[in-house]
C-alpha positions as CSV (number, residue, x, y, z in Angstrom):
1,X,0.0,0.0,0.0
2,X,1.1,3.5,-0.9
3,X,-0.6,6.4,1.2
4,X,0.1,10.4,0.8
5,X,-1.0,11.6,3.9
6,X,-1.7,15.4,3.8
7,X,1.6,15.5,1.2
8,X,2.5,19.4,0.9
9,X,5.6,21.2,-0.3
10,X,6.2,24.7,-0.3
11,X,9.7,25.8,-1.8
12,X,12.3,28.3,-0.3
13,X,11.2,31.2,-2.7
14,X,7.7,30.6,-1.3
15,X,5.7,29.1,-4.2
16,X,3.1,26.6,-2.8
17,X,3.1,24.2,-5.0
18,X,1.0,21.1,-2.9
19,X,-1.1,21.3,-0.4
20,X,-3.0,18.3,2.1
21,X,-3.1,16.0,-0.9
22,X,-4.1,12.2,0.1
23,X,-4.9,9.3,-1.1
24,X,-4.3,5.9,-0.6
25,X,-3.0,3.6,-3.9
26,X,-3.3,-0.4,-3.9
27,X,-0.7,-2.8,-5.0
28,X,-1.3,-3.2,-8.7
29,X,-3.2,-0.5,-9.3
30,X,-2.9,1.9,-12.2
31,X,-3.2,5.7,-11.1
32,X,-3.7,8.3,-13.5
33,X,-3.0,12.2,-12.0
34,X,-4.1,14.7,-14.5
35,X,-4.3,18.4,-13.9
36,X,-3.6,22.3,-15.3
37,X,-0.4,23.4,-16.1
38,X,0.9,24.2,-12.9
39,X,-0.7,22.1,-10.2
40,X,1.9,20.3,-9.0
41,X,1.6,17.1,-10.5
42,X,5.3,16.4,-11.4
43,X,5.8,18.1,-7.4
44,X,4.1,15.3,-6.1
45,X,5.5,12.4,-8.3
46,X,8.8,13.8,-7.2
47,X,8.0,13.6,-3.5
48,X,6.5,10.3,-3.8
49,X,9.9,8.9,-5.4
50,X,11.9,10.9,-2.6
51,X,13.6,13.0,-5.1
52,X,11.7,16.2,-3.3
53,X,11.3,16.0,0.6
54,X,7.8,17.3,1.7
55,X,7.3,20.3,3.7
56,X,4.6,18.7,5.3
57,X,2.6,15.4,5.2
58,X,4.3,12.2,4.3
59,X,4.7,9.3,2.2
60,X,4.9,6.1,3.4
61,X,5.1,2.6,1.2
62,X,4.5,-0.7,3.2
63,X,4.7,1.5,6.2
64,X,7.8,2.6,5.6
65,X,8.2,6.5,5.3
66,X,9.9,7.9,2.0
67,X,12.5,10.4,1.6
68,X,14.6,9.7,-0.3
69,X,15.3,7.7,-3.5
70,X,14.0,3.5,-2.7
71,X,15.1,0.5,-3.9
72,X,10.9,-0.4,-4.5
73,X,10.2,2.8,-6.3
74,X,11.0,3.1,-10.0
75,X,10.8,6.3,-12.4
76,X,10.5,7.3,-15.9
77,X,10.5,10.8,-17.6
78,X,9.5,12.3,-20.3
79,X,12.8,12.0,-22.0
80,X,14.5,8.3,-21.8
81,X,17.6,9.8,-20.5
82,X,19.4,6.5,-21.6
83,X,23.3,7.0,-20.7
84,X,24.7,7.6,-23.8
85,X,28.1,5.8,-23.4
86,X,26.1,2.5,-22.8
87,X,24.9,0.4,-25.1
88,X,21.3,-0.4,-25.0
89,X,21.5,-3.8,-23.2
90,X,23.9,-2.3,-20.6
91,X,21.3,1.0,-20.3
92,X,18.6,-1.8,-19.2
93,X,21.3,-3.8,-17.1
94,X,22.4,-0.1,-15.0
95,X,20.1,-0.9,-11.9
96,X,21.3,-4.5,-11.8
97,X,24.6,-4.5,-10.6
98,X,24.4,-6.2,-7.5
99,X,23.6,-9.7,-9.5
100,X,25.9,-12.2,-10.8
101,X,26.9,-11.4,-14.4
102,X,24.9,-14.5,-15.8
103,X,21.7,-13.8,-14.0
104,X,22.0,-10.1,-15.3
105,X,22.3,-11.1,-19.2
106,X,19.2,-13.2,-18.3
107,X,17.2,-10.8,-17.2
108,X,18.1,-8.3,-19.7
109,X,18.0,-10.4,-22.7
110,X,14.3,-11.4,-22.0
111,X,13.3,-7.5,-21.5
112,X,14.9,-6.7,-24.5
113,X,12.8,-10.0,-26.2
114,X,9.6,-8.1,-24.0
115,X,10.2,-4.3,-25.9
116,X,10.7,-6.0,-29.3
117,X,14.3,-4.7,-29.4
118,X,16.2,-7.6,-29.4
119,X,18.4,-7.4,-32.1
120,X,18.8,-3.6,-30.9
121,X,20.9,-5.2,-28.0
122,X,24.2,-3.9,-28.9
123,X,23.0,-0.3,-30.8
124,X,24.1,2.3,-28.9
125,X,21.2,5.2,-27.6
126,X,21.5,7.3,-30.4
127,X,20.8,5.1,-33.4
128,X,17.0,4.7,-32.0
129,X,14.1,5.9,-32.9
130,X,11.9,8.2,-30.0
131,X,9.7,5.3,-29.4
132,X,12.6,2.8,-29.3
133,X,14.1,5.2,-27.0
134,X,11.3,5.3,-24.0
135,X,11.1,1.6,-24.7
136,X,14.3,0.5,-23.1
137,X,13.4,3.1,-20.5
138,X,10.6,0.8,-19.7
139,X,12.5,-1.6,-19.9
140,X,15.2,-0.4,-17.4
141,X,12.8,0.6,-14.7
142,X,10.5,-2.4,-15.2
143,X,13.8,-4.7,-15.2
144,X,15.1,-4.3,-11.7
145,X,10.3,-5.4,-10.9
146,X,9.5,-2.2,-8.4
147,X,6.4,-2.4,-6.5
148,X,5.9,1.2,-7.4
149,X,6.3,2.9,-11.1
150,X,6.1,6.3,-11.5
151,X,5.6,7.4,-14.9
152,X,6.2,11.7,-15.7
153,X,4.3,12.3,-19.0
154,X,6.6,9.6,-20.8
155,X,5.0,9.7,-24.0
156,X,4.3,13.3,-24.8
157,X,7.1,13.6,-26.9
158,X,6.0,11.2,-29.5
159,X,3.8,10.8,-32.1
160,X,0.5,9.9,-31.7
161,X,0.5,6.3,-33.3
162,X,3.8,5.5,-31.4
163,X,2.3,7.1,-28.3
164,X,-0.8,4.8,-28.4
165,X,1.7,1.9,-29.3
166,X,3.3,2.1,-26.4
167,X,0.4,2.8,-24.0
168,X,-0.7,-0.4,-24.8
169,X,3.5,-2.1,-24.7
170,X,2.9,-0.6,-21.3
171,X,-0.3,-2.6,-20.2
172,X,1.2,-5.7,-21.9
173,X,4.5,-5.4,-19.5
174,X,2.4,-4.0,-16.6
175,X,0.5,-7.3,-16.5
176,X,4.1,-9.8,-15.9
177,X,4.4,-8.7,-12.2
178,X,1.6,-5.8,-11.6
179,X,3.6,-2.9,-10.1
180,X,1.7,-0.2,-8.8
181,X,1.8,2.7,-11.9
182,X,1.5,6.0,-11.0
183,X,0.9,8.4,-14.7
184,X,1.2,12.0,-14.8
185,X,-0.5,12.9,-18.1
186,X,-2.0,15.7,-19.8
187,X,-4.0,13.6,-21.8
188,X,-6.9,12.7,-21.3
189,X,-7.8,9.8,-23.7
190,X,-4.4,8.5,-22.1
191,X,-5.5,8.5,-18.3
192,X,-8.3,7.0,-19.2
193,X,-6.9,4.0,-21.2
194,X,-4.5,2.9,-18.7
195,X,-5.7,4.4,-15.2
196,X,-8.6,2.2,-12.5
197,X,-8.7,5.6,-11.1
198,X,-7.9,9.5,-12.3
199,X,-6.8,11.6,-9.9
200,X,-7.9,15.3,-11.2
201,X,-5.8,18.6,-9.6
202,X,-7.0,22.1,-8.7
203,X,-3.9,24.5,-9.1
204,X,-2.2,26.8,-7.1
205,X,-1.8,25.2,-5.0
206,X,-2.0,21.8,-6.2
207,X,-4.9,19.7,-4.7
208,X,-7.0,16.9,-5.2
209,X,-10.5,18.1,-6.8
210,X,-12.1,14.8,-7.9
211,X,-11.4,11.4,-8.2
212,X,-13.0,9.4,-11.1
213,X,-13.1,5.5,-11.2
214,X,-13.1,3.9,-14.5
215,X,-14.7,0.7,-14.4
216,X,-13.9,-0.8,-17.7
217,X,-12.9,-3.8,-18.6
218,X,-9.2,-4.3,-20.5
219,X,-8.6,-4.5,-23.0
220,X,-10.3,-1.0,-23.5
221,X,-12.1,0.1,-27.0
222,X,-11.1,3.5,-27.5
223,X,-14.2,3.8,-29.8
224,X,-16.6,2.3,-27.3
225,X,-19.2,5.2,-26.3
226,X,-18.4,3.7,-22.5
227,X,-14.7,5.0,-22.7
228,X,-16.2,8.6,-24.7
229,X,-18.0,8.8,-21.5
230,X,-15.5,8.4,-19.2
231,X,-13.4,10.7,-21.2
232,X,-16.3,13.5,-21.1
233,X,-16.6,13.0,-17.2
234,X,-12.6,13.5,-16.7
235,X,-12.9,16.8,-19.1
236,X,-15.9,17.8,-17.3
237,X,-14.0,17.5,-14.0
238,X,-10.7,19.3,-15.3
239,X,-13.2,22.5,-16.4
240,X,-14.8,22.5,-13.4
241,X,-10.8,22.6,-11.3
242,X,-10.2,25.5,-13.1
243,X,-13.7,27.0,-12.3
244,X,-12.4,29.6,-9.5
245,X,-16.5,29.9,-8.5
246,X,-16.3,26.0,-7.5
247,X,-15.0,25.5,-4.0
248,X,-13.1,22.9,-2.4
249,X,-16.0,21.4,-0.1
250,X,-17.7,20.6,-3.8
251,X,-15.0,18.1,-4.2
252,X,-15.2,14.5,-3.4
253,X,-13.9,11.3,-3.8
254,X,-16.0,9.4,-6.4
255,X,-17.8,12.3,-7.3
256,X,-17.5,11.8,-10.8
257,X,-20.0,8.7,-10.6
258,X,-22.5,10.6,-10.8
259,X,-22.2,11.9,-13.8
260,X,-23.4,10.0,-16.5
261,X,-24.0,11.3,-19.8
C-alpha cells in the first residue's frame, strides 16, 4: 500500500506548490493524475519517489516513510535519459549491478525480447528511434520489478500512433508482475486508457479536486461510447478545477459517478 498523507511542499522562494493531498493507492493498481499546467503534478510524483522532501505530510510505502530515492520505487521521464556511453542492453542492465553477471544477461536479454528490441541489443542510444528510445526506458525501470512505477508524461514527446503503441507495450508489460503505476498525463484519452482511477488537480496550490473511477474492462475500445464517456466525465471535472466559482467542499472522492451522460 502506498498512502500520501496530507503531502504538501512549499519551496524556499515561497511558491506553494502542494497542499493536504491524500490518497491511498493499492498494489497493482494503475493511477492516472491529470491536472492544469501548474498544479503540482510532477511536485508530487517527485515527493513520492523521494527525489523532493515534503514540507509537510508524508509518504509512506509498506509502512515505511519515503525520503529519499528507494530501492521499491522506480521512475521514468519524459525523456529516456538512456546514458549515452552505454549500449542499450547495458542501459537496461544499469540498476542490476548487484547480480551475478549471468543472472543479469538473463534478465536483460528477455526485456529486451519483452520491448521487441532484441536485435537492438548492442545499438548504442543514439541510433534509436523516440519510441525505441522510452522503450528500453521501460525496460530499465521495469527490469530491476519495483512495487511502485512512476511514470512523468513519458509519451508526450512522440507521435501519436507510437504514443498509443506504447500505451498499450505498457499494459502488456504492466500485466508480468503488476507494479503499482502512477501516470502524470495531460491527456486525457491516455489516463483513461490505462488508469482504474484519475486523480484530477485544482492549481495553485495543487490539490486533489475529484477522483473518477473507471470501471472498464481491459482490454479497453477507445471507440466504445463507454470510454467517450468516461473521457467526457474527466474533461468535465478538469473544467470544473479550473472554475475559480467551485470550492473545495464541492469536491469528493467518487464524485465523478454521478455523472453519467
Amino acid at each position: 500500500m502506498l498512502a500520501l498523507d496530507r503531502v504538501g511542499k512549499t519551496y524556499p522562494n515561497g511558491v506553494h506548490a502542494l497542499s493536504r493531498f491524500s490518497a491511498e493507492i493499492k498494489l497493482g493498481e494503475i493511477i492516472a493524475i491529470i491536472g492544469g499546467s501548474g498544479c503540482g503534478k510532477s511536485t508530487l510524483l517527485r515527493a513520492i519517489a523521494g527525489l523532493d522532501r515534503a514540507t509537510s505530510g508524508t509518504v509512506t510505502l509498506d509502512a515505511a516513510t519515503i525520503t529519499a530515492p528507494h530501492a521499491k520505487i522506480g521512475i521514468i521521464f519524459q525523456e529516456p535519459r538512456l546514458l549515452p556511453w552505454l549500449s542499450v542492453a547495458d542501459n537496461i542492465g544499469f540498476g542490476l549491478s548487484d547480480l551475478p553477471a549471468d543472472a543479469r544477461r538473463e534478465k536483460v536479454t528477455r526485456a529486451l525480447v519483452r520491448v521487441g528490441l532484441a536485435d537492438k541489443a548492442n545499438a548504442w542510444p543514439r541510433e534509436l528511434s523516440g519510441g525505441q528510445a522510452q522503450r528500453v526506458a521501460i525496460a530499465r525501470a521495469l527490469v530491476p520489478q519495483p512495487e511502485v512505477l512512476l511514470l512523468d508524461e513519458p509519451f508526450s514527446a512522440l507521435d501519436a500512433f507510437t504514443r498509443r503503441d506504447l500505451q498499450d507495450h505498457l499494459l502488456d508489460l504492466w500485466a508480468d508482475t503488476r507494479p503499482t503505476l502512477i501516470l502524470v498525463t495531460h491527456d486525457v484519452d491516455e489516463a483513461v486508457m490505462l488508469a482504474d482511477r484519475v486523480l484530477v488537480m485544482r492549481p495553485r496550490p495543487g490539490r486533489l479536486f475529484e477522483e473518477i473511477a473507471i470501471n472498464l474492462a481491459r482490454p479497453r475500445d477507445r471507440n466504445s461510447p463507454h470510454f467517450d464517456n468516461f473521457k467526457r466525465r474527466v474533461l468535465t471535472a478538469l473544467d470544473r478545477s479550473l472554475d475559480r466559482n467551485v470550492p473545495d467542499s464541492e469536491a469528493a472522492a467518487n464524485a465523478g459517478e454521478a455523472m453519467w451522460w
